[in-house]
N, C-alpha and C positions, 0 to 999 in steps of 0.2 A: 504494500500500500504506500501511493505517496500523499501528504498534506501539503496543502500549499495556502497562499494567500496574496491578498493585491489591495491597493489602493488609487485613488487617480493619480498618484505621483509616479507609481512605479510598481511592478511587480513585486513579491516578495519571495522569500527564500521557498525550492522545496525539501520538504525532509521525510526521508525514507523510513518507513517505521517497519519494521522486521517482523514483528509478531502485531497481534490483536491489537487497535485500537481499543485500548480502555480508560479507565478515568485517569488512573497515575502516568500512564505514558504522557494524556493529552496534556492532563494538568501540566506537567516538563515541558512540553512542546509552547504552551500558551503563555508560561512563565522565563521562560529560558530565550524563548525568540520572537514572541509578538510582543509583548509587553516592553523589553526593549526597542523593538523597531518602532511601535507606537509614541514611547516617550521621546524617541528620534526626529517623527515624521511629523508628530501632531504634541509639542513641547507645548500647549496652551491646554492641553486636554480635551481639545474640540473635533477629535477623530471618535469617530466610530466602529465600532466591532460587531460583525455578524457570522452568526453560526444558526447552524440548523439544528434539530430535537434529536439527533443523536443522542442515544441513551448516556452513552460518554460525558456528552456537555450538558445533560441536565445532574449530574451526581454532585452532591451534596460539596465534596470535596473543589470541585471546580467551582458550584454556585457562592459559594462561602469565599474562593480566589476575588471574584469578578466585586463584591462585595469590599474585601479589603481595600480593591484597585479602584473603588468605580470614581476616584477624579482623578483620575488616568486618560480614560477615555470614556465614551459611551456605549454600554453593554445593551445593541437591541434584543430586548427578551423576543424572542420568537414564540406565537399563540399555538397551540396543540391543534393538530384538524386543520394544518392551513395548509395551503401547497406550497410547494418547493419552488422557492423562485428566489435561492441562493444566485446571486449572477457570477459564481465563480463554477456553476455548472456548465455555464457556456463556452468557461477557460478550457476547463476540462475536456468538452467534447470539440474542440478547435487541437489541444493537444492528440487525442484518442486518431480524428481525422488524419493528423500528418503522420502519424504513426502506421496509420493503416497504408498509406500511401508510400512507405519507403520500400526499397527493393534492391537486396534482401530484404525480411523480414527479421528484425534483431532474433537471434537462435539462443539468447539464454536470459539470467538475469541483468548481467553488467550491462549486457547490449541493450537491451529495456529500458534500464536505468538511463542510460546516456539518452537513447531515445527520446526519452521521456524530458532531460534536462534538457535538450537541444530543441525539441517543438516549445516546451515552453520560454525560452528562452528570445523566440524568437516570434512572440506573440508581442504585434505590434501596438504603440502605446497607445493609439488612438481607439483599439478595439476593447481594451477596459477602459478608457476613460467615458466611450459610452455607455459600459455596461453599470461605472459609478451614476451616469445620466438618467438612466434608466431606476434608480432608487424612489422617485415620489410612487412608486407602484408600489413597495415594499413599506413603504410610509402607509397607503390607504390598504393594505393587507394587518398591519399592525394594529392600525386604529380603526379596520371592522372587524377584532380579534379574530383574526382568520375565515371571517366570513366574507358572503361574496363583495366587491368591486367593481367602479366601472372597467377596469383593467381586463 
């Protein structure tokens, strides 16, 4: 599995998780590399943080993190029942696309891995800074607690 994350300034690191996504890994991952790049990117506290209902990121250990940190930045709590309209799934399936598209086909994991660093790598700035654009939909997903939209 890889994690990743972005902002309209810039893409963010990705990081290869070896085993299960669970709470302690993620909590490490949220602590150790977004909370830095956050205090980096958005040094006034006026950046934003979104994740999806991943069993992961609703556990006690991580809710009680976001809690310590919250003027850091702003933790969008995501409503249970809503749909998925992370805009970093769009990253993902632009990644997934160039992938599919190389020839050979990477034949093991390191090949993957690079694979994987080099599509994202080369996701152009302008294709997440619309995908930041595209946020007032997530704003009226929040504030219809995950009920319907004109979106």
């Amino acid at each position: 599995m890889v994690w990743g994350m972005f902002s309209w300034h810039d893409l963010g690191p990705l990081i290869r998780v070896e085993q299960r996504l669970n709470s302690t890994t993620y909590l490490s991952i949220i602590a150790d590399q977004v909370h830095p790049i956050m205090l980096t990117v958005y040094p006034n506290g006026d950046g934003f943080f979104q994740q999806d209902n991943a069993p992961c990121h609703g556990a006690r250990i991580v809710q009680e993190w976001f809690q310590e940190h919250e003027g850091d930045f702003t933790f969008l709590r995501w409503p249970p029942q809503s749909p998925d309209l992370n805009p970093i799934e769009h990253l993902w399936d632009k990644v997934k696309r160039a992938i599919r598209q190389l020839v050979p086909q990477p034949s093991n994991l390191t090949e993957l891995d690079s694979a994987i660093h080099q599509a994202w790598c080369q996701i152009p700035r302008i294709t997440f800074q619309h995908l930041m654009e595209s946020m007032p939909r997530i704003v009226a997903v929040l504030k219809a607690k995950g009920g319907p939209t004109k979106y």
